[in-house]
Every structure is written in C-alpha cells, then in structure tokens.
C-alpha positions as CSV (number, residue, x, y, z in Angstrom):
1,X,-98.6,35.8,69.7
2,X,-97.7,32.5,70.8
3,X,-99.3,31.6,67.2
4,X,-96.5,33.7,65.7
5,X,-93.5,32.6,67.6
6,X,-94.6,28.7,66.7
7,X,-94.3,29.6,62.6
8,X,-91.3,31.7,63.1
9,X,-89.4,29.0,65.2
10,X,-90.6,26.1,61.9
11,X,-89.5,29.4,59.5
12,X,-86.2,29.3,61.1
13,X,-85.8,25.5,61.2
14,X,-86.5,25.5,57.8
15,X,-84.1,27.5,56.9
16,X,-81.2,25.7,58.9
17,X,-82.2,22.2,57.1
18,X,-81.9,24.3,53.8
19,X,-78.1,25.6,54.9
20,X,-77.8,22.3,55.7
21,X,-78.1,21.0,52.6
22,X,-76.7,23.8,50.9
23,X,-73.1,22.9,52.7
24,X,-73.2,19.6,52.1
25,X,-73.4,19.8,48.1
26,X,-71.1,22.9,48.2
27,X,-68.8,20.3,50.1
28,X,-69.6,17.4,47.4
29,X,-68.7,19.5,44.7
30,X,-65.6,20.8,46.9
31,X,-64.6,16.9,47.1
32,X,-65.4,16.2,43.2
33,X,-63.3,19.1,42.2
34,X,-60.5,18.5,44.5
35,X,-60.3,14.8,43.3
36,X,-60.5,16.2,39.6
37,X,-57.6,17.9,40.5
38,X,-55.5,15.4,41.9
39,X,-56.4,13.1,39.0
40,X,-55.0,16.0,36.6
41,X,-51.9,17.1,38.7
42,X,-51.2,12.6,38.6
43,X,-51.6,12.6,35.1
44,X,-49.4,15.9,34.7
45,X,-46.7,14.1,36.6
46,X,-47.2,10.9,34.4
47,X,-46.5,12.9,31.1
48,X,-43.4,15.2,33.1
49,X,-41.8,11.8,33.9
50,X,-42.2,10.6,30.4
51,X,-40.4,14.2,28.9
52,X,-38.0,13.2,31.8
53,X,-37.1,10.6,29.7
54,X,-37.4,12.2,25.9
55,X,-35.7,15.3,27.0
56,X,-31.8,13.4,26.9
57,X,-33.1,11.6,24.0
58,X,-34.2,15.1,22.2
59,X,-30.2,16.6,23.3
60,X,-28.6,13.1,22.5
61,X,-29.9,13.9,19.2
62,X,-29.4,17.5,18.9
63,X,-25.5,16.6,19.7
64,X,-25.6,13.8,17.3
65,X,-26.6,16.1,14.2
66,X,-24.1,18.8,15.6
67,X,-21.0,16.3,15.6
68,X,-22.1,14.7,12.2
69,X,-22.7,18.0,10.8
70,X,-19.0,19.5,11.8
71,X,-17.2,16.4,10.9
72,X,-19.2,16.9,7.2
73,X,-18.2,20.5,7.1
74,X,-14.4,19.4,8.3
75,X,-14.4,16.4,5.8
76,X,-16.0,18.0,3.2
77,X,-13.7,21.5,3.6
78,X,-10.4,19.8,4.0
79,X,-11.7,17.8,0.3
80,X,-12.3,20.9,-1.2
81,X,-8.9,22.2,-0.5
82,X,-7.2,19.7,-1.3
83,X,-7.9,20.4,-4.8
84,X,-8.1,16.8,-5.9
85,X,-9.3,17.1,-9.6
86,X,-6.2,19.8,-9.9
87,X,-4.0,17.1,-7.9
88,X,-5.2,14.7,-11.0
89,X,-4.5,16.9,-13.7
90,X,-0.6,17.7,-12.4
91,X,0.1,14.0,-11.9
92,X,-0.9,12.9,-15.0
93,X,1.1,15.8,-16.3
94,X,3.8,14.8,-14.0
95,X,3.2,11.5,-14.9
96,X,3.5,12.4,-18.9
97,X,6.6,14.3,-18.8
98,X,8.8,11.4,-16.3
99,X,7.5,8.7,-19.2
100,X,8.7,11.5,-22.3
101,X,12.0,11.9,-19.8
102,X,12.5,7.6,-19.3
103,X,12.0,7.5,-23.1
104,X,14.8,9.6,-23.8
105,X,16.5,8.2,-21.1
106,X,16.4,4.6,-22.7
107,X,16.9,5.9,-26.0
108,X,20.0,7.9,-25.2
109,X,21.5,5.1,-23.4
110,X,20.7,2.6,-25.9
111,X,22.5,5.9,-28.4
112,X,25.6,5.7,-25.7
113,X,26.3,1.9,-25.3
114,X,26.1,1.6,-29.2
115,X,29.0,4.8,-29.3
116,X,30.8,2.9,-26.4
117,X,31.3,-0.3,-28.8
118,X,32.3,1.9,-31.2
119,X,35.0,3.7,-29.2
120,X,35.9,0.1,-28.5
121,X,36.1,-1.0,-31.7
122,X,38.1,2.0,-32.8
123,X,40.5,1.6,-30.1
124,X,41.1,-1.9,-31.3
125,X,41.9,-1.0,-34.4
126,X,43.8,1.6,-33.5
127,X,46.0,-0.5,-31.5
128,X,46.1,-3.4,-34.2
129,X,47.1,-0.7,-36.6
130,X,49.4,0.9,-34.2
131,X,51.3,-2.6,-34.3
132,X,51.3,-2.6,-37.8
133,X,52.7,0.7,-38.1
134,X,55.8,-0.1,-35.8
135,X,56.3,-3.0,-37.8
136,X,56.1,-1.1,-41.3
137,X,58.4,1.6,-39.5
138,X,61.0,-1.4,-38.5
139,X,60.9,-2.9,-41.9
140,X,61.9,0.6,-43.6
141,X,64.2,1.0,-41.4
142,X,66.1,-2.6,-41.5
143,X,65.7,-2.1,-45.5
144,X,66.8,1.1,-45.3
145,X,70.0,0.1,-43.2
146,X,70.9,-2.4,-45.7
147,X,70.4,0.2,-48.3
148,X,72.7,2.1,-46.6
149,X,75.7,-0.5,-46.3
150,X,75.4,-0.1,-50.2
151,X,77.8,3.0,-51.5
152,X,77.2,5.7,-53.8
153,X,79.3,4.0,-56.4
154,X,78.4,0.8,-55.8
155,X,75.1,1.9,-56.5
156,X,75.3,3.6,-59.6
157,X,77.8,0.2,-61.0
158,X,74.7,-1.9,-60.2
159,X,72.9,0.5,-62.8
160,X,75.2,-0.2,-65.2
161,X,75.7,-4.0,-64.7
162,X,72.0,-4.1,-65.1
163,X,71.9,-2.0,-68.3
164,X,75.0,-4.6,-69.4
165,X,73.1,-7.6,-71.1
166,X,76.5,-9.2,-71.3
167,X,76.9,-8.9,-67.3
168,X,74.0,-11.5,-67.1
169,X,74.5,-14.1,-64.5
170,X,77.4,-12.8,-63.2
171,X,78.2,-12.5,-59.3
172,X,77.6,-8.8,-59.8
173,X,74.7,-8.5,-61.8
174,X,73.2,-11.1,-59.1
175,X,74.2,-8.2,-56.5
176,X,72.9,-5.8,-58.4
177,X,69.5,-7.5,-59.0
178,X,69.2,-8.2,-54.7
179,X,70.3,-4.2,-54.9
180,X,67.4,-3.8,-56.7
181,X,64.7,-5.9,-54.7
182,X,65.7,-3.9,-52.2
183,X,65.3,-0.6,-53.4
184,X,61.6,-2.0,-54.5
185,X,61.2,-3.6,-51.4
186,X,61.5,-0.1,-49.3
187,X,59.4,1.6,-51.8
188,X,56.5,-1.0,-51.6
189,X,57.3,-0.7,-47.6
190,X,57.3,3.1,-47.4
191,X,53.9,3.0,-49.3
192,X,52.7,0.9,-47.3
193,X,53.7,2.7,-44.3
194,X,52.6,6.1,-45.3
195,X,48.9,4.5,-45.8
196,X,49.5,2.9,-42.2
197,X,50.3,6.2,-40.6
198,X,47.2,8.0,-42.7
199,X,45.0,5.0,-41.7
200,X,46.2,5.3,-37.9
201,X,46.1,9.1,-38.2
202,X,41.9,8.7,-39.3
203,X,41.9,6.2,-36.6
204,X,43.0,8.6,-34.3
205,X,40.9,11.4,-35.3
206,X,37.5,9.1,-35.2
207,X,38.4,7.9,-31.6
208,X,38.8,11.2,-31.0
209,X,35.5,12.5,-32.5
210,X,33.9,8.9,-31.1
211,X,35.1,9.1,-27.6
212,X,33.9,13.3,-27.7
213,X,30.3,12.0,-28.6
214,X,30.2,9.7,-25.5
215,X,31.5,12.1,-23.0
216,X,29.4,14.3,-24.3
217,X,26.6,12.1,-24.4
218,X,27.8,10.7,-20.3
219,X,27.4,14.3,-19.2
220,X,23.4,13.7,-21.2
221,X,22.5,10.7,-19.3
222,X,23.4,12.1,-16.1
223,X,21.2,15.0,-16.0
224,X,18.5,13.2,-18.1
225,X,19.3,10.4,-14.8
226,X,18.7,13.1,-11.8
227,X,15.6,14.1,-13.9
228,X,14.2,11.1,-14.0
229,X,15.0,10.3,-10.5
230,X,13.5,13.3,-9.5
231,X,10.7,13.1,-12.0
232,X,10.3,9.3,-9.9
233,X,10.2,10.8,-6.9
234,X,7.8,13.6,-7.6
235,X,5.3,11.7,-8.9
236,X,5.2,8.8,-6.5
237,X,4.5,11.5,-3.9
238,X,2.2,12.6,-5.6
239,X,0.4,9.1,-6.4
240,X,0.6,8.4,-2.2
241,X,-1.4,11.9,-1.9
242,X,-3.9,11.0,-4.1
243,X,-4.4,7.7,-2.6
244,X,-4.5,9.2,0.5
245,X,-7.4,11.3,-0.4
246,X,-9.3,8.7,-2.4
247,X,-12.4,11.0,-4.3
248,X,-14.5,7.8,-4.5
249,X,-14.5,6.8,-1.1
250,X,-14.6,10.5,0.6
251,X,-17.3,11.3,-1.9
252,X,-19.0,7.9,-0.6
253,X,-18.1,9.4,2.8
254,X,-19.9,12.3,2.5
255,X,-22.9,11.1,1.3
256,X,-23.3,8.6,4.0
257,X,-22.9,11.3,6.7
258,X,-25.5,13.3,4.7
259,X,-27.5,10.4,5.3
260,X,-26.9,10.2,8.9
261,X,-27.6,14.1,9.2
262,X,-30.7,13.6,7.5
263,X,-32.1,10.2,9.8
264,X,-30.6,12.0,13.5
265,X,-33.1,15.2,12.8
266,X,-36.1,12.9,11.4
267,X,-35.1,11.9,14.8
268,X,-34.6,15.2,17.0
269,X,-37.7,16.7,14.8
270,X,-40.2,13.5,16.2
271,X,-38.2,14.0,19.5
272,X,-39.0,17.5,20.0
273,X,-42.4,17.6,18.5
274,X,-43.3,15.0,20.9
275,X,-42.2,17.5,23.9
276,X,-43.8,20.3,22.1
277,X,-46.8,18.4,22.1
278,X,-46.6,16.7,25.4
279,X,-45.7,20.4,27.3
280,X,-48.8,21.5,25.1
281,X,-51.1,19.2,27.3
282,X,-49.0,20.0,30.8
283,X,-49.7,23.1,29.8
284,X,-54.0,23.4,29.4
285,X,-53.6,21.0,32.2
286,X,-52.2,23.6,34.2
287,X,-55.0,25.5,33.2
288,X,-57.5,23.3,33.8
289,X,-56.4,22.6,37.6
290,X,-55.6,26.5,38.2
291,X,-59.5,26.8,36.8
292,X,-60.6,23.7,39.2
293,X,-58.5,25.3,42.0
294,X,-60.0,28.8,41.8
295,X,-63.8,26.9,41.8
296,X,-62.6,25.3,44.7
297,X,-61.1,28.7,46.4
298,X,-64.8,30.2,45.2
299,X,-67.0,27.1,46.6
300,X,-64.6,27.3,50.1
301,X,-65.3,31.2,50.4
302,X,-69.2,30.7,49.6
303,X,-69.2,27.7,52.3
304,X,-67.5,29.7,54.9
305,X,-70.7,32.5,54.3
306,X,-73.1,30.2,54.8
C-alpha cells in the first residue's frame, strides 16, 4: 500500500514538472507572437504615416489634372467657336473688297481733280471770252452809232460819188470812202461778234456739262469715302480680333497643356499605385496580426486549461 502511494505521489510530481514546462513554452510562444505582432502593427504604422504623406500629394495631383483639363476644354472650346479659319477667310475678303473700294477711290479722285481743272479752265475762258464779247458788242455798237449819224441820203450819194471816177479825191468821195470803212468795219465786227457769242455760248454749255460731271462725280467720292471709311473700320476690327486670338500661339497653348495633362497623371497614376500598393501590404498585414492575435487568443485559452 505504502508501496503504491510512494509511485503515485512521483506519478503526480511528474506530471506537475510536465505542466510546468508545458506553460512556460505555451508562454514563450505567447511572448514570440505578441512581439511579432507589435513588430507588424510598428511597421503598419510606418507605411500609414508614409500614405499620410502621398495621400495630399495623390489629391494635389488629381486637382492638378482637373484644373488643367477644364482650362484645355475652356481654351480649346472658346477656339473652336471663335471660328478663326472662317474669321481669316472674311478678313481677307474684307480685306479684298476695302483695297478694290481705295482703288476706285484713288482713281475717281484722280478722274475728279483732272474735271475740276477743267471746270477751271473753262471758266477762264469763259470769262476771257466774256470780255471779249462786251468788247465786240461795244465796238458794233460805237460803229454802229456812227453809222447812224450818217443819213439815208447821204448814204446812198456816197454810192454814187464812189461809182463817180471823176469824184476821185474829192472831200466827198474821201467821206464816202471813211463811209465805207465803216460799213466794213461793223461787218468784219459783227462777224466777229456772232463767232464770240457762238464760242461763249459752247463755252457755256461745256462748263455746264463739265461742272455736271464733277458734281456728279462729288456726290461718287462721298459714298465711295464713307465706304471706304467704313470698309477701314471693319476690317481693322477685325485684324484686332484675330490678333487677339493668335491660332499659332493658342494652338502652341493647347499642346503645352496637353503636355501638362499628360506628366500630372504619369504623376497621380505612380501616386496612387504606390497607395494601392502600400494599402495592399497594410492590408495582409492586417491579416497577418489578426492570424497572430487569434494564436495568441488560442495559446492564452489552452494556458488557462492547463
């Protein structure tokens, strides 16, 4: 009996040394998978402070290619409505039709100045011939008077001295001969005066005709003058809106922002694969300490049994 107490009492010490150990690796293994843990959840922290950090980078970029893609749109929009290659074609249109306009402008005016002189001209000779005409019409007249003085008989005696050969010399037939100078003298003078007053009358009726083609060509250069200042004025508002929408330099424009676009989501695409990546790895980390957590949860419970 006493036999049999003695090997249960070493059975029994046994199997408290054995407990023993058991608990203390359980508790190693506790320790080593706690400390795995906190390694993990340090490194986890590392990487979410680092994302901390790419995270207003990754939106800084985002916001970048959104404000360089709606000022492309805007630019690129208000370029297309503009119309500029239609803009081109009606100022160089405009642009032909103020040059046709100047042309006859220059001509016509060139046209008018040479009619001017010639209204000048003709005035001149009007007025010289004017002169002459008054002077012609005094003549007659003064011829005429003297003429006049002369009578009836008288006349028709100086005739007749003048057909009398014998009369030669005499006081009378000198009379008669002045008589007759006279009557020559007003014929040559009334000649002369009817071609002065048909010379004036032409005169007259070329001013006329001269002084009709300048008003009439006046009245021309004043519209053909409002055209072309209008013409002017058209088309250098047009020039200032094409130079204010230079096709060049917006189309240079544009493919610089395209550029831009293209480098900020190289950017945001490295950005945010890099968080992608880096959440990734929080995320099997995550895993990998819930894992180690539950071991530890299991190797606590199985401790607590023992």
């Amino acid at each position: 009996m006493k036999l049999k107490i003695f090997f249960l009492a070493v059975l029994v010490g046994l199997s408290g040394i054995a407990i023993g150990q058991d608990k203390s690796a359980i508790k190693s293994e506790i320790k080593e998978l706690e400390s795995f843990v906190k390694e993990q959840e340090k490194e986890v922290l590392k990487i979410e402070k680092s994302l901390a950090k790419i995270r207003p980078d990754a939106e800084q970029a985002k916001l970048t290619i959104e404000r360089l893609t709606e000022r492309y749109e805007k630019q690129k929009a208000e370029f297309e409505a503009f119309a500029y290659d239609e803009k081109v074609a009606a100022f160089k249109a405009k642009q032909k039709e103020l040059k046709k306009n100047s042309k006859t402008l220059a001509k016509t005016t060139k046209f008018h100045g040479k009619v001017t002189e010639e209204v000048t001209e003709i005035q001149t000779e009007k007025e010289v011939a004017s002169s002459q005409l008054d002077r012609l019409e005094s003549s007659v007249s003064s011829v005429q008077s003297e003429l006049n003085q002369v009578s009836q008989e008288d006349a028709e005696n100086y005739q007749n001295v003048l057909k009398d050969k014998e009369a030669e010399g005499t006081p009378t037939h000198t009379e008669a001969l002045k008589h007759k100078a006279k009557i020559s003298e007003k014929k040559q003078l009334s000649k002369e005066l009817s071609s002065a007053q048909k010379d004036l009358k032409k005169l007259e009726k070329d001013l006329k005709k001269a002084q009709k083609e300048s008003d009439e060509l006046s009245a021309e250069l004043t519209v053909l003058q409002t055209n072309n200042d209008s013409l002017q004025a058209e088309h250098d508002r047009m020039n200032a809106e094409l130079e204010s929408m230079d096709k060049k330099l917006i189309e240079k424009e544009l493919s610089q922002l395209e550029k831009d676009i293209a480098k900020a989501k190289i950017e945001y695409e490295d950005l945010n694969l890099e968080l992608e990546q880096q959440e990734k790895i929080i995320q099997e980390k995550h895993a990998i300490i819930d894992e180690k957590k539950g071991q530890i949860r299991d190797k606590e419970a199985e401790l607590n049994r023992l």
